[in-house]
C-alpha positions in Angstrom: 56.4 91.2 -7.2 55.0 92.3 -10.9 57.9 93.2 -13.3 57.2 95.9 -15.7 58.0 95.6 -19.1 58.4 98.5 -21.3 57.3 97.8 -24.5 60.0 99.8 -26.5 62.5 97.1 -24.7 60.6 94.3 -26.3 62.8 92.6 -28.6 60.9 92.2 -32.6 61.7 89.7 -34.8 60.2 88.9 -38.8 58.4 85.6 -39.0 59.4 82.8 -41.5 56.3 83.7 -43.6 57.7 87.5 -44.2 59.5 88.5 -47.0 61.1 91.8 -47.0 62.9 93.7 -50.0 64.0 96.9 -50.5 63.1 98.4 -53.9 63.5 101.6 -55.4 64.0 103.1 -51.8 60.9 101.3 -49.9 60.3 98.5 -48.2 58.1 95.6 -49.7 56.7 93.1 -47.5 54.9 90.2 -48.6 53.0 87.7 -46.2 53.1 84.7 -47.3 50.3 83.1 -45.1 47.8 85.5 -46.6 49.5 86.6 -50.1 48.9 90.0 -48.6 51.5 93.0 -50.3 52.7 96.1 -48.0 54.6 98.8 -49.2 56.2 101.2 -46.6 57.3 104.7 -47.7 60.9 106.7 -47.5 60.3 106.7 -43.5 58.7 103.8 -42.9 61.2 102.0 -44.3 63.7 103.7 -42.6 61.8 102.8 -39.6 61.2 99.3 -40.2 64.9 99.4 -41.7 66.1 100.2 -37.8 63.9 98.0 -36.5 65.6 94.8 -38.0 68.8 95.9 -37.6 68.9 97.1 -33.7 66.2 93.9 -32.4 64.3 96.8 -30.4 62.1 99.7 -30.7 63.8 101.8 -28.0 67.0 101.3 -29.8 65.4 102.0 -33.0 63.9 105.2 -31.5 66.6 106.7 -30.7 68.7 106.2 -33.9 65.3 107.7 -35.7 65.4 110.5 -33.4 68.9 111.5 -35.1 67.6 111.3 -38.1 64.4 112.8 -38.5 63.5 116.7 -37.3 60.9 115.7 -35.1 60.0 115.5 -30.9 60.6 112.7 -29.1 56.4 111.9 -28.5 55.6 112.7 -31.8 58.2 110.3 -33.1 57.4 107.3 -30.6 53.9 107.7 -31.2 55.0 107.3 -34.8 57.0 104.1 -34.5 53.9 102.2 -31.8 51.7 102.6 -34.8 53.8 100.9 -37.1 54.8 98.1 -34.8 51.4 98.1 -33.9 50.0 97.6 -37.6 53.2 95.3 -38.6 52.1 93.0 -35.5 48.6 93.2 -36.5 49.1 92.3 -39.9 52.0 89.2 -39.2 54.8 91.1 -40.6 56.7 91.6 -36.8 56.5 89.0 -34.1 56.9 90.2 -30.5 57.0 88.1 -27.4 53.4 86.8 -27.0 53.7 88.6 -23.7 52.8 91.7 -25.4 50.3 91.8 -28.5 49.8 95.9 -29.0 52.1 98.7 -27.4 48.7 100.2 -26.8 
């Protein structure tokens, strides 16, 4: 019997070449494999912000959906981008299980 696995359970985690520091209200993230710079805006950061701190993205999802006035699809749409791009570019590791929420 196939378990399913929903994606926002997944837990994230930031790889040893990641660096990650708040400045000025955003989130810079440097990888260090590639020397490539990321800067994520007011809600990105709050996004990535929840991210760290709850371990998952349906966790995460929910605290954002307190915070920002948006709907529910709109918002997780919002936050499988981001993971999606972050995983993409090395800055989140996921279980290899699961490369893209998409």
């Amino acid at each position: 019997m196939t378990q399913i696995i929903s994606p926002f359970s997944l837990q994230l985690t930031i790889p040893a070449n990641v660096l990650a520091q708040e400045l000025g209200g955003e989130v810079v993230l440097v990888n260090l494999e590639n020397e490539a710079y990321y800067s994520l805006n007011n809600v990105g950061s709050r996004m990535w912000e929840l991210l760290i701190e709850q371990g998952n993205i349906e966790t995460a999802t929910q605290q954002l959906l307190l915070t920002f006035a948006v709907d529910e699809a709109t918002l997780r749409q919002d936050v499988t981008e981001l993971v999606d791009e972050l995983v993409q570019e090395g800055l989140l590791a996921m279980p290899s299980t699961q490369e893209s929420l998409v």
